[in-house]
Biopython code that builds the backbone (N, CA, C, O; Angstrom):
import numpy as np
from Bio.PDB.StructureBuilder import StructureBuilder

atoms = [
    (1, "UNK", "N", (55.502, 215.741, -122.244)),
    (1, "UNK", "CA", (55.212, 216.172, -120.903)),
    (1, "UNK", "C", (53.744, 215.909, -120.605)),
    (1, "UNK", "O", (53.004, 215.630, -121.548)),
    (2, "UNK", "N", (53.249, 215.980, -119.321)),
    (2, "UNK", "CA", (51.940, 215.264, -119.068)),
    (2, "UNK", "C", (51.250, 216.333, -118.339)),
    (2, "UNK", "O", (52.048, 217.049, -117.735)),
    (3, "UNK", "N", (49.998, 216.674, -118.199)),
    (3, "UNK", "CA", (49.498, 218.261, -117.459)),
    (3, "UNK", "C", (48.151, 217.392, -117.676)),
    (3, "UNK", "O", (47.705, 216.622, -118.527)),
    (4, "UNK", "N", (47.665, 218.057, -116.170)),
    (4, "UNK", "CA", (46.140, 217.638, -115.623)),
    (4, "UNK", "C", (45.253, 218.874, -115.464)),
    (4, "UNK", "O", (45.759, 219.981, -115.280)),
    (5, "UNK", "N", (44.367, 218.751, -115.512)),
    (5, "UNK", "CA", (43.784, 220.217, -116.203)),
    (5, "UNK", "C", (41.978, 219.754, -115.419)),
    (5, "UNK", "O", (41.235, 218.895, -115.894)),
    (6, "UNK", "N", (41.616, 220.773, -113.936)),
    (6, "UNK", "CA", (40.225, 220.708, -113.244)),
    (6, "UNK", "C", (39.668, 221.433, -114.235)),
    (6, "UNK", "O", (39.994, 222.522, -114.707)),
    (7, "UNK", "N", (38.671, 220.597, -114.523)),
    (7, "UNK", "CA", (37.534, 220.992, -115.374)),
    (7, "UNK", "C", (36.331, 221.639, -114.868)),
    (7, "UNK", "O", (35.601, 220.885, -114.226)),
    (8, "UNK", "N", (35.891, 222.991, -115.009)),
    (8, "UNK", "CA", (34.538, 223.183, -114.752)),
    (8, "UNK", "C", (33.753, 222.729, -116.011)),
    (8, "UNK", "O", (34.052, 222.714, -117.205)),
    (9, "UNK", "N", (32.063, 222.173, -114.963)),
    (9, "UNK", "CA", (31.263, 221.451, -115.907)),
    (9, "UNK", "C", (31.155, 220.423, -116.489)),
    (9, "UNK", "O", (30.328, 220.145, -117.357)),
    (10, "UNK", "N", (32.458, 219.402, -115.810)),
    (10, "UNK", "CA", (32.593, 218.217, -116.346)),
    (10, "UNK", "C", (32.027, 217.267, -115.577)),
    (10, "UNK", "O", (32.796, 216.557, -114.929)),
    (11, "UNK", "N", (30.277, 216.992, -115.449)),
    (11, "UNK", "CA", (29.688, 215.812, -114.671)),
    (11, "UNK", "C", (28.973, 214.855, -115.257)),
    (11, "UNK", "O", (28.261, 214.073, -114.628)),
    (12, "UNK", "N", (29.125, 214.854, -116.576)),
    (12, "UNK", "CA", (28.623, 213.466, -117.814)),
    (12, "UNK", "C", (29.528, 212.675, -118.830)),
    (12, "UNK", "O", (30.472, 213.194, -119.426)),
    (13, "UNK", "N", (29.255, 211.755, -118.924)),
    (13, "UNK", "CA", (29.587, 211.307, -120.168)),
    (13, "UNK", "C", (29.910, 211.886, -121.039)),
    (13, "UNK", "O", (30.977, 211.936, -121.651)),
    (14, "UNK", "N", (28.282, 212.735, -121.234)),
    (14, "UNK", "CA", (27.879, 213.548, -122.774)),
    (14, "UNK", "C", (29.164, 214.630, -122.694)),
    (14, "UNK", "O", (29.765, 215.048, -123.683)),
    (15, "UNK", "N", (29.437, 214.971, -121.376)),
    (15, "UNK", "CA", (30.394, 216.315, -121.537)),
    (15, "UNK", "C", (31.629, 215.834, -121.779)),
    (15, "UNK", "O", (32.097, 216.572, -122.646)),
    (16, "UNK", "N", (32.712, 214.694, -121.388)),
    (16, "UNK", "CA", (33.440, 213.702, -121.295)),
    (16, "UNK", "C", (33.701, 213.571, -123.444)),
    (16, "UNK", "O", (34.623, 213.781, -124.232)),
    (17, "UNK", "N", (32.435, 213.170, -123.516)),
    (17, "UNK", "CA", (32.327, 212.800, -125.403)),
    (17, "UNK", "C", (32.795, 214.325, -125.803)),
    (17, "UNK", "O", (33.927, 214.308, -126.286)),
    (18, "UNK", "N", (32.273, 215.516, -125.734)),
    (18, "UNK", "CA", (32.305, 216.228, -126.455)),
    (18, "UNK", "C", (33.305, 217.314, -126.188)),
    (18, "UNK", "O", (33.264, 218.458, -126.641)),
    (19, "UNK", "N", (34.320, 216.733, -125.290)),
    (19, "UNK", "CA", (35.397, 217.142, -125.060)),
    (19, "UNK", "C", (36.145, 216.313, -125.808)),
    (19, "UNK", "O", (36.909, 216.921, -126.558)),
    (20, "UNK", "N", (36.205, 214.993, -125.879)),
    (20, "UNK", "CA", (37.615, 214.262, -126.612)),
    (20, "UNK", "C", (37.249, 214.435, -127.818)),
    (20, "UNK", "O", (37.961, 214.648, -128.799)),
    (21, "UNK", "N", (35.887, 214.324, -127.736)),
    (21, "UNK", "CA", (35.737, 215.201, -129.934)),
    (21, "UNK", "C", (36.296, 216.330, -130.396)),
    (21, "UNK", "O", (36.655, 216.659, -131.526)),
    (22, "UNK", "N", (36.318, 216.877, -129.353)),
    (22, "UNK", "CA", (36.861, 218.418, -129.360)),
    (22, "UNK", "C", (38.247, 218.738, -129.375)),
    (22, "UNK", "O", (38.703, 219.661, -130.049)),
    (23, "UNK", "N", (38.962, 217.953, -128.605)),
    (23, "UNK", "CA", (40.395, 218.121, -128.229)),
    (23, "UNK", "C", (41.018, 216.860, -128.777)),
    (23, "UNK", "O", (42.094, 216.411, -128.380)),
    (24, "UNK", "N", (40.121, 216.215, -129.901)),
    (24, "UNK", "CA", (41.180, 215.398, -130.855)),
    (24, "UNK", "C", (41.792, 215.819, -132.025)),
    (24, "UNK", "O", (42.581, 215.084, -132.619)),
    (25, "UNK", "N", (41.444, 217.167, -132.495)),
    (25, "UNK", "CA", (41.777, 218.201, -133.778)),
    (25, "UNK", "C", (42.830, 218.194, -133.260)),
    (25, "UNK", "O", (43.760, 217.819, -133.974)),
    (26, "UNK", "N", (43.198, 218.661, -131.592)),
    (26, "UNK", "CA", (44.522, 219.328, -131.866)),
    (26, "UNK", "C", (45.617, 218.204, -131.523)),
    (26, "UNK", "O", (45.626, 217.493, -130.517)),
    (27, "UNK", "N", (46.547, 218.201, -132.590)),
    (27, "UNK", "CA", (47.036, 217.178, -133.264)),
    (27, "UNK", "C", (48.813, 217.173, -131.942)),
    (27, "UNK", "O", (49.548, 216.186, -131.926)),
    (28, "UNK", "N", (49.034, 218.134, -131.260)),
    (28, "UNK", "CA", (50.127, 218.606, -130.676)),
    (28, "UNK", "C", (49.900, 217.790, -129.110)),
    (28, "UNK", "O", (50.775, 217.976, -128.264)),
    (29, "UNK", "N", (48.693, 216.881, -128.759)),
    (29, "UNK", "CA", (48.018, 216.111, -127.663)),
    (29, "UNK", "C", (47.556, 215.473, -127.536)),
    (29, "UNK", "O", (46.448, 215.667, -128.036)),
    (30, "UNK", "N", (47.676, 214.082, -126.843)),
    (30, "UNK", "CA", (47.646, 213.261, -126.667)),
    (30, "UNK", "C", (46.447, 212.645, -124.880)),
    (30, "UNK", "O", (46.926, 212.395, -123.774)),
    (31, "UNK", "N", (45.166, 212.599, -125.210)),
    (31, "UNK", "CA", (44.496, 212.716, -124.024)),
    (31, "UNK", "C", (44.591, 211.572, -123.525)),
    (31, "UNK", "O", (44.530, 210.598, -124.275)),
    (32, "UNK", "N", (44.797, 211.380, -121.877)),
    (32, "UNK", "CA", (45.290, 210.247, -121.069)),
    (32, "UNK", "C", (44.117, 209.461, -120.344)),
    (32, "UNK", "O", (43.772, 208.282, -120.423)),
    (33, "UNK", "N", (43.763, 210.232, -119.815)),
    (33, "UNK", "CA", (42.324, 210.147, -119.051)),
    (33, "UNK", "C", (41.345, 211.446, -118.840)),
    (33, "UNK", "O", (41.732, 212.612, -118.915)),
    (34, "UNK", "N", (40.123, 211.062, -118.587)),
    (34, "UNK", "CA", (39.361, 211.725, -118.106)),
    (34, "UNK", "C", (38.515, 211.298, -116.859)),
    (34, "UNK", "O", (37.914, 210.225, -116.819)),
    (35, "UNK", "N", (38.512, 212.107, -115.966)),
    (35, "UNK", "CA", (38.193, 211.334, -114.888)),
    (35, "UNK", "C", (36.536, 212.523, -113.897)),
    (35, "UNK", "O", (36.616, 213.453, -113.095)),
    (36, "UNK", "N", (35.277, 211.810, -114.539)),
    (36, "UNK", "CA", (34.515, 212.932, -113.909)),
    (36, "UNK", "C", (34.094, 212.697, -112.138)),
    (36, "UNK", "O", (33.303, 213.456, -111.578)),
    (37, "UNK", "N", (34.693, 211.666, -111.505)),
    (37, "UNK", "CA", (34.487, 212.069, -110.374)),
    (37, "UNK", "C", (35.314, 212.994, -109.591)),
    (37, "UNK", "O", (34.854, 213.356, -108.508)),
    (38, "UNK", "N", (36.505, 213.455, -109.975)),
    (38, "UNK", "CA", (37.710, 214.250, -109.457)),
    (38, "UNK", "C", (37.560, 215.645, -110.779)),
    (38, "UNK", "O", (38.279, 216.626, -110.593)),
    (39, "UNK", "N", (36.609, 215.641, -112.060)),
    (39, "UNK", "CA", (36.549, 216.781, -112.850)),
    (39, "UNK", "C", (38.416, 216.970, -113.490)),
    (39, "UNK", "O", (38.925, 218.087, -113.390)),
    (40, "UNK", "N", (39.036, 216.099, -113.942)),
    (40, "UNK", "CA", (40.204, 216.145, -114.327)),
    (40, "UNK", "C", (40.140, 215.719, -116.077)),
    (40, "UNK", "O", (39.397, 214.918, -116.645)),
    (41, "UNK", "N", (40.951, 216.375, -116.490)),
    (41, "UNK", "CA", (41.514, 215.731, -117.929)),
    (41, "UNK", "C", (42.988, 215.776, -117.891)),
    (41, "UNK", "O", (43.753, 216.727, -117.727)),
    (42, "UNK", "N", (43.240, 214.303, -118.116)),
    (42, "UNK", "CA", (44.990, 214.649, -117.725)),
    (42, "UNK", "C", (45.381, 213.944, -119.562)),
    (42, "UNK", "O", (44.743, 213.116, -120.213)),
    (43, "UNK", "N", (46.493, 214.603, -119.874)),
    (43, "UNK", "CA", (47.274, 214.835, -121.341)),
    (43, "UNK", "C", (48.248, 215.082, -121.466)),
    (43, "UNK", "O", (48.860, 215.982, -120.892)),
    (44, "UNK", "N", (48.611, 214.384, -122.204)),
    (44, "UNK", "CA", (50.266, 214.756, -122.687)),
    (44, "UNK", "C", (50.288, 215.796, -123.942)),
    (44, "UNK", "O", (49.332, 216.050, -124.676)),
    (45, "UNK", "N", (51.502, 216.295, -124.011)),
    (45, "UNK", "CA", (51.851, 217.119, -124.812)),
    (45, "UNK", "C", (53.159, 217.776, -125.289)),
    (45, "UNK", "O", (54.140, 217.744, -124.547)),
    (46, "UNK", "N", (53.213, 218.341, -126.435)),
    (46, "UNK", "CA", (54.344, 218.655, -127.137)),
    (46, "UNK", "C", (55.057, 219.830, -126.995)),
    (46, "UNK", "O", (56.276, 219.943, -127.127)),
    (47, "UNK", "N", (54.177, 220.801, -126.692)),
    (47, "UNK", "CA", (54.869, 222.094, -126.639)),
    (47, "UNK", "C", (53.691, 223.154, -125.518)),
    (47, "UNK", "O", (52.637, 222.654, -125.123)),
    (48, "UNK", "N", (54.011, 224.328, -125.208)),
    (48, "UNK", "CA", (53.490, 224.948, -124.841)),
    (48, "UNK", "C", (52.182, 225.924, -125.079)),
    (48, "UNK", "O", (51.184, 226.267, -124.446)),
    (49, "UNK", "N", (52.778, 226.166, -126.371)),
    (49, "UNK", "CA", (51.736, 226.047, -127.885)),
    (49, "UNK", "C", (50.210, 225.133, -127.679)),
    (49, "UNK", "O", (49.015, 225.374, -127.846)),
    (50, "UNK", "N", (50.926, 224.125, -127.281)),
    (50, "UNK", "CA", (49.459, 222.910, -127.446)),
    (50, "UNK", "C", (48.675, 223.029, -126.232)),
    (50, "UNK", "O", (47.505, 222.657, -126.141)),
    (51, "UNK", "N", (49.320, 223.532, -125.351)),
    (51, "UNK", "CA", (48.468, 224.023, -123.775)),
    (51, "UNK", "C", (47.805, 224.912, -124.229)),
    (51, "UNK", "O", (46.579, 224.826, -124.290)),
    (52, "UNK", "N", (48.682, 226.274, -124.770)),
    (52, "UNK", "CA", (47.800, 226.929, -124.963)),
    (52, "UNK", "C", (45.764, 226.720, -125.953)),
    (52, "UNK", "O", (44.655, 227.223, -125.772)),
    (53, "UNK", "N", (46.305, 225.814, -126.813)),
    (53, "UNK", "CA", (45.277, 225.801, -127.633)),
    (53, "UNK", "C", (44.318, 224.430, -126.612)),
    (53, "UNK", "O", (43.107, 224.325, -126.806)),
    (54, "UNK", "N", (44.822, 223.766, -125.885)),
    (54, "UNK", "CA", (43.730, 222.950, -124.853)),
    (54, "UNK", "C", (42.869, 223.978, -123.960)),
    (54, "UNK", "O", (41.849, 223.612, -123.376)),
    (55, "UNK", "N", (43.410, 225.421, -123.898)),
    (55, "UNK", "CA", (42.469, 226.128, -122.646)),
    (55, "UNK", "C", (41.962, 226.767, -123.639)),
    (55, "UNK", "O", (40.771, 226.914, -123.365)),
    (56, "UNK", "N", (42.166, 227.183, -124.532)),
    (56, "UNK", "CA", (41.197, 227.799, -125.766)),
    (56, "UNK", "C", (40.068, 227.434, -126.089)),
    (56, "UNK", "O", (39.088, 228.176, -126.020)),
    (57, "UNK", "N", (40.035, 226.134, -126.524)),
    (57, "UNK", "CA", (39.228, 224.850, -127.063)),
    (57, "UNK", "C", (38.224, 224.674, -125.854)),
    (57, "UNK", "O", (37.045, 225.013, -125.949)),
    (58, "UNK", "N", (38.710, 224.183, -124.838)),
    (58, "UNK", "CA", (37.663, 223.947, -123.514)),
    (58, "UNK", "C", (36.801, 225.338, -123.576)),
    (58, "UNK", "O", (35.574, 225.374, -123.660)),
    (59, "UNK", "N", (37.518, 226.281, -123.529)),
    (59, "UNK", "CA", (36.849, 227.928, -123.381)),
    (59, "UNK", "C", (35.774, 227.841, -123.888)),
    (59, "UNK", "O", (34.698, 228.173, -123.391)),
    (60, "UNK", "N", (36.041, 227.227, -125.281)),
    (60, "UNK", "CA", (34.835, 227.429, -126.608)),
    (60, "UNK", "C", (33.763, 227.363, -126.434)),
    (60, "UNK", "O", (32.851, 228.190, -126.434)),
    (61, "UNK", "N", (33.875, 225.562, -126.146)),
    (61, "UNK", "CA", (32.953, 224.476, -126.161)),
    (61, "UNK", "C", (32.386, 224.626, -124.558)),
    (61, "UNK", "O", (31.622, 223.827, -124.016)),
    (62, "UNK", "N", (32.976, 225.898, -123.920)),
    (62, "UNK", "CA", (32.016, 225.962, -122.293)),
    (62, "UNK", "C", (32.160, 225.319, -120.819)),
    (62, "UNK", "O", (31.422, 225.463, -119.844)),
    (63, "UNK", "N", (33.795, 224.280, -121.018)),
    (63, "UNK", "CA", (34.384, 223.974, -120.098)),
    (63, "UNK", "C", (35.668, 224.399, -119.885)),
    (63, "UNK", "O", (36.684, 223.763, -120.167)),
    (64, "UNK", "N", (35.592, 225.775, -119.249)),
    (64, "UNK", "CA", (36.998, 226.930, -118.757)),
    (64, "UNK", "C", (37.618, 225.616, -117.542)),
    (64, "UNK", "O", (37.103, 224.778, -116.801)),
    (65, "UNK", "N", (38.606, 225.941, -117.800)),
    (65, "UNK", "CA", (39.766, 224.974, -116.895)),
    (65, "UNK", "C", (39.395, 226.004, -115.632)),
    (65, "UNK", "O", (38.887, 227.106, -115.839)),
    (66, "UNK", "N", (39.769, 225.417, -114.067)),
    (66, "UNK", "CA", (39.562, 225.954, -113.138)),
    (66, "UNK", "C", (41.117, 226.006, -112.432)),
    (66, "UNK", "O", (41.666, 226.848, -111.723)),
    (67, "UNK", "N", (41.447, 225.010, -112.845)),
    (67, "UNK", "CA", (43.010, 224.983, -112.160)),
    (67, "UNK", "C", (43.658, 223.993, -113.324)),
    (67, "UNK", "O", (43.129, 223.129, -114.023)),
    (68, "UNK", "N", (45.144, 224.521, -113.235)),
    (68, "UNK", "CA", (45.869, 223.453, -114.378)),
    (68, "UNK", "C", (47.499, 223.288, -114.183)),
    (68, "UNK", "O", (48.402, 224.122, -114.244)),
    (69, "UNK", "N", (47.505, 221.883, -113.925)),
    (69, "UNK", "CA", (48.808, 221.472, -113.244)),
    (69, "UNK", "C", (49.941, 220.677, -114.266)),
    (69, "UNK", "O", (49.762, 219.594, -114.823)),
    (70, "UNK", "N", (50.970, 221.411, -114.328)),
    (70, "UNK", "CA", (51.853, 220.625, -115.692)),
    (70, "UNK", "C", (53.013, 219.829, -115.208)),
    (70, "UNK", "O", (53.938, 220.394, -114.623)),
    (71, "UNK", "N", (53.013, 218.660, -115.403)),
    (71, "UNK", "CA", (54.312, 218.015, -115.467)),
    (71, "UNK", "C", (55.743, 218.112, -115.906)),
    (71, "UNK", "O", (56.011, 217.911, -117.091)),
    (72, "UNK", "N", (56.687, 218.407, -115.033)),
    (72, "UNK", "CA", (57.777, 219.228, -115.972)),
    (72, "UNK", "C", (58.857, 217.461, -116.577)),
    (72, "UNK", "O", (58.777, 216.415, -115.933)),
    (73, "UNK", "N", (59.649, 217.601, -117.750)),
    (73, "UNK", "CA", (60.320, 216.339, -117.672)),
    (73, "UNK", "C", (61.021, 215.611, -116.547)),
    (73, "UNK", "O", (61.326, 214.419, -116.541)),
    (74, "UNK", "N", (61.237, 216.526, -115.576)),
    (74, "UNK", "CA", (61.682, 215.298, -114.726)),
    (74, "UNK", "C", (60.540, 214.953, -113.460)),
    (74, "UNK", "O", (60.787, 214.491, -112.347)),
    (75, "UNK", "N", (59.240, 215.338, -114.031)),
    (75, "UNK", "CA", (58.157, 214.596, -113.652)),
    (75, "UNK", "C", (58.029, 215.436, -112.263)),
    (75, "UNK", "O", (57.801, 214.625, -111.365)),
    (76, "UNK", "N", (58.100, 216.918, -111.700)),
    (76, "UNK", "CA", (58.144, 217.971, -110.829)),
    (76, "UNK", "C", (56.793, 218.354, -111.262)),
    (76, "UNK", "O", (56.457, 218.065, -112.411)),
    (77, "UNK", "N", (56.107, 218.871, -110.609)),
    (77, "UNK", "CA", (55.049, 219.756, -110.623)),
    (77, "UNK", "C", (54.845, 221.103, -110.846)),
    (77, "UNK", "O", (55.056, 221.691, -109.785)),
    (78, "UNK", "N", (54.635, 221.620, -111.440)),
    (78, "UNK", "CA", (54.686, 222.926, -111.606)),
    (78, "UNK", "C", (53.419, 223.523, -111.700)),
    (78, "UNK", "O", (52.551, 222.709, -112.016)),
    (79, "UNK", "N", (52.985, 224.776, -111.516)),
    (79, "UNK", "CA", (51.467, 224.904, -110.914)),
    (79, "UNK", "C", (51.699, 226.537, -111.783)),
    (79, "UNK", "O", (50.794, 227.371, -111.781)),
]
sb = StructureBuilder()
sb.init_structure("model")
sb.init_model(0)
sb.init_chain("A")
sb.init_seg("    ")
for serial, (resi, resn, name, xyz) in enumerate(atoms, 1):
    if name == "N":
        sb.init_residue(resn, " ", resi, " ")
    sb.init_atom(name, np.array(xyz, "f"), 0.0, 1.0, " ", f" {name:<3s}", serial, name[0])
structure = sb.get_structure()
């Protein structure tokens, strides 16, 4: 499943790097893009489990999700 996730604090590179360093441990996701003129990280993923630990991780490292939009399998939106 695929979920796009507004990033607060995401207006560099440097922040861009030390997010996919960050959110390559967790092994349950798959990152698609990152996009800092729209502040998006969009990702695929395995379980619900692995969402959970993507808003954890951002928390950590100081970029809290602001809004987060999940793709359901038949590609519906769910908010």
């Amino acid at each position: 499943m695929k979920a796009i996730a507004l990033i607060e604090n995401l207006d560099s590179n440097r922040c861009k790097h030390i997010i996919v360093r960050n959110l390559s441990k967790i092994m349950d996701i798959r990152i698609m893009e990152i996009n800092l003129d729209k502040k998006t990280l969009s990702f695929k993923y395995d379980s619900i489990g692995a969402i959970e630990k993507v808003k954890r991780e951002l928390w950590r490292i100081g970029y809290p999700l602001n809004q987060f939009i999940k793709k359901d399998p038949h590609n519906e939106l769910v908010i």
